[in-house]
C-alpha positions as CSV (number, residue, x, y, z in Angstrom):
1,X,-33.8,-4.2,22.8
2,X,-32.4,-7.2,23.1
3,X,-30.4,-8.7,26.1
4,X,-26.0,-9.6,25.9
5,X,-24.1,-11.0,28.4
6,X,-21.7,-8.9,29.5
7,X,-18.3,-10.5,31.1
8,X,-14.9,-8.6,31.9
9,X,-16.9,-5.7,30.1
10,X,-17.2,-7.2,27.1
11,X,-20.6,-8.6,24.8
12,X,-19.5,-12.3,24.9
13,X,-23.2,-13.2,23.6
14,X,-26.4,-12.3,22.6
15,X,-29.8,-13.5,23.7
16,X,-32.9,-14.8,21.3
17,X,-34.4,-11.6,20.4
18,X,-37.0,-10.5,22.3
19,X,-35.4,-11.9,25.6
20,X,-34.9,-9.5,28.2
21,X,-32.1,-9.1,30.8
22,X,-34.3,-9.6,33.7
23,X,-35.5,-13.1,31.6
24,X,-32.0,-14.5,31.0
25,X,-30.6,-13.6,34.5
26,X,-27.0,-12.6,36.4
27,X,-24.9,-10.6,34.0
28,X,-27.4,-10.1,31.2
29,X,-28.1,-6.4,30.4
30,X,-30.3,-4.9,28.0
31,X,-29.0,-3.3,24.7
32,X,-30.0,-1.9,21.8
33,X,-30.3,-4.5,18.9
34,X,-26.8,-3.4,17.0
35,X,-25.0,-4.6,19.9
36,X,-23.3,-7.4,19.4
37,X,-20.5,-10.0,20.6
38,X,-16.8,-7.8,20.8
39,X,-18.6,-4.2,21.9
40,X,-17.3,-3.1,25.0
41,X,-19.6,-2.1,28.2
42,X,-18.2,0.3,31.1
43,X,-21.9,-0.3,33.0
44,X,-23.7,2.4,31.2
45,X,-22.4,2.7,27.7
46,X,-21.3,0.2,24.8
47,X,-18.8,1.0,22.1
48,X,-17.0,-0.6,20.0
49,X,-13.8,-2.3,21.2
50,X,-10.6,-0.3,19.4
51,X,-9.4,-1.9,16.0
52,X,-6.5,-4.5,16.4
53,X,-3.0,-3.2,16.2
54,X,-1.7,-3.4,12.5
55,X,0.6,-6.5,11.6
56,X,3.5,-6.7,9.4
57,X,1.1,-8.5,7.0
58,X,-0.8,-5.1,6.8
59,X,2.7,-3.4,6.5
60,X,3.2,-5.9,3.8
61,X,0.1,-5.4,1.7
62,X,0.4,-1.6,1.8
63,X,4.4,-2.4,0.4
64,X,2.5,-4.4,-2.3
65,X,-0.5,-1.7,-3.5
66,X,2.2,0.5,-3.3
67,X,4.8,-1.2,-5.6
68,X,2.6,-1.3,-8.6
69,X,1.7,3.0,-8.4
70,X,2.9,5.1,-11.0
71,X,6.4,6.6,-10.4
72,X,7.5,10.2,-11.2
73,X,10.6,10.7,-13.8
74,X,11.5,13.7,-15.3
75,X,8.4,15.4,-14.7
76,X,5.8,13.1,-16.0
77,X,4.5,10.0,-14.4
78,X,5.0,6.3,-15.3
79,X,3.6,3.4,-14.8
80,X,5.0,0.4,-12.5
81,X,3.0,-2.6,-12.7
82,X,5.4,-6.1,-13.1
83,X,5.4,-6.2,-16.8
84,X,6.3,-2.2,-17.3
85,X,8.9,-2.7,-15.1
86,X,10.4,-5.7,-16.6
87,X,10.3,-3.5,-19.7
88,X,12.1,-0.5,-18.1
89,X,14.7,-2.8,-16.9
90,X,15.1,-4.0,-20.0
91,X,15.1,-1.0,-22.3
92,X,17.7,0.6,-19.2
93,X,20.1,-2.8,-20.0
94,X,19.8,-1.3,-23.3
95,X,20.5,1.7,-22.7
96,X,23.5,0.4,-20.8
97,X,25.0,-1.5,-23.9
98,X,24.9,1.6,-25.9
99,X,26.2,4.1,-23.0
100,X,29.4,1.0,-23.4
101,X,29.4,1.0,-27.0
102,X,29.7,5.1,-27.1
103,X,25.7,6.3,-27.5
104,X,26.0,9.6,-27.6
105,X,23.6,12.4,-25.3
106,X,21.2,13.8,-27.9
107,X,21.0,10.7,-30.1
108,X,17.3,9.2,-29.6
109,X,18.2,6.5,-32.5
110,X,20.7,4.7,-30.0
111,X,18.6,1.5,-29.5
112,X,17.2,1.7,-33.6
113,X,18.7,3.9,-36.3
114,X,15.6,3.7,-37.8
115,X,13.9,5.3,-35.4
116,X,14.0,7.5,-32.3
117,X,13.7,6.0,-29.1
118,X,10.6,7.0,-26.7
119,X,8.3,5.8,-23.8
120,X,4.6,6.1,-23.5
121,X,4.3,8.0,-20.0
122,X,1.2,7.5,-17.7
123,X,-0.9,9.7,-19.8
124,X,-0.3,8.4,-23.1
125,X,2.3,11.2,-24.1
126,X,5.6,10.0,-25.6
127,X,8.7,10.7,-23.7
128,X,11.7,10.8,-26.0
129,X,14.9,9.6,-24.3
130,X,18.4,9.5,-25.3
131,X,20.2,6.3,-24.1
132,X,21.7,8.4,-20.7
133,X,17.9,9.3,-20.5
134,X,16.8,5.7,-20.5
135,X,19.5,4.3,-18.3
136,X,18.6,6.9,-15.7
137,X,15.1,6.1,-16.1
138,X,15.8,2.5,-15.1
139,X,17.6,3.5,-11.8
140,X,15.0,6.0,-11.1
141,X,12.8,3.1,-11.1
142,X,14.5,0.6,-9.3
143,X,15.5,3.2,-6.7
144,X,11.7,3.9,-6.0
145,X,11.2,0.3,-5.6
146,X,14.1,-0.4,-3.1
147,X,13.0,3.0,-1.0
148,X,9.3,1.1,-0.8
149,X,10.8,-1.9,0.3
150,X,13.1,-0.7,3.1
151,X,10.4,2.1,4.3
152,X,8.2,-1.4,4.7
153,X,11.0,-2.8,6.5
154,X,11.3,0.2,8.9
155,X,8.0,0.1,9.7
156,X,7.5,-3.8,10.4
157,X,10.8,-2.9,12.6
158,X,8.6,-0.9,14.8
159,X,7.2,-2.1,18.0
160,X,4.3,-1.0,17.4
161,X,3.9,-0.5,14.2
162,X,2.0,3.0,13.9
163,X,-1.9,3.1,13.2
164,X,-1.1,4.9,10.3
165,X,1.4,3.1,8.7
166,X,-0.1,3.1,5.2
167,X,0.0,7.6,5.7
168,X,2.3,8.8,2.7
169,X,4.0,10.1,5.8
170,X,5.7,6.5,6.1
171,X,6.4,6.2,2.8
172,X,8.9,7.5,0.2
173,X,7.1,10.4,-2.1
């Protein structure tokens, strides 16, 4: 045991140890030697005090961890760190030119005649795509960062924001 001070019931401070309530005087109690500075007493019991509200900074940094997850497409999953996604957006420009320049569906040799045209998924499998495949791809992509972004921006909108805001519940699937 060790004696705190207890004021608006609340451990503002915590004796030398082995001092004793009775030692340090008015509005010392005894607790037990975890107690510490922040737990909350209601004159018989101490517990710790409720964890702050979340802040858009932790809406923020959940928007960020989940930016950089692995998106679905087409039934396989893809990566989505910065540099795969500057790749997607660039193969999907691509895609894009050829879709103008008359690519036809079917033909995976639209962005090489050499060679068809395919993306390593998540789990290493190769994903052939046509150029309508690709360019949808790349908005598939894009979309699922814009629904992260603006389900981050609903929830910094909320007053408060909810204890669970970083739940899948909040977020797009």
């Amino acid at each position: 045991m060790r004696a705190v001070l207890i004021e608006n019931g609340a451990v503002v401070q915590k004796a030398a140890p082995g001092r004793t309530a009775e030692e340090m005087g008015e509005g010392w109690v005894d607790a037990p030697e975890h107690v510490s500075p922040g737990y909350l007493f209601d004159g018989e019991a101490f517990t710790l005090p409720p964890p702050p509200p979340p802040t858009a900074d932790d809406v923020n940094a959940e928007r960020e961890r989940r930016l950089v997850g692995d998106f679905t497409f087409a039934g396989k999953q893809f990566q989505r760190d910065a540099r795969s996604l500057q790749r997607i957006a660039g193969a999907a420009s691509l895609a894009g030119f050829a879709l103008g320049a008359g690519a036809q569906p079917g033909n995976l040799r639209w962005a090489n005649p050499d060679r068809d045209f395919v993306w390593i998924a998540s789990d290493n499998t190769l994903m052939a795509m046509d150029a309508q495949t690709c360019f949808a791809f790349g908005q598939v992509a894009a979309n699922v960062e814009t629904n992260i972004i603006f389900a981050a921006k609903q929830l910094r909108e909320m007053n408060p924001i909810p204890a669970d805001f970083a739940d899948d519940k909040w977020w797009p699937a």
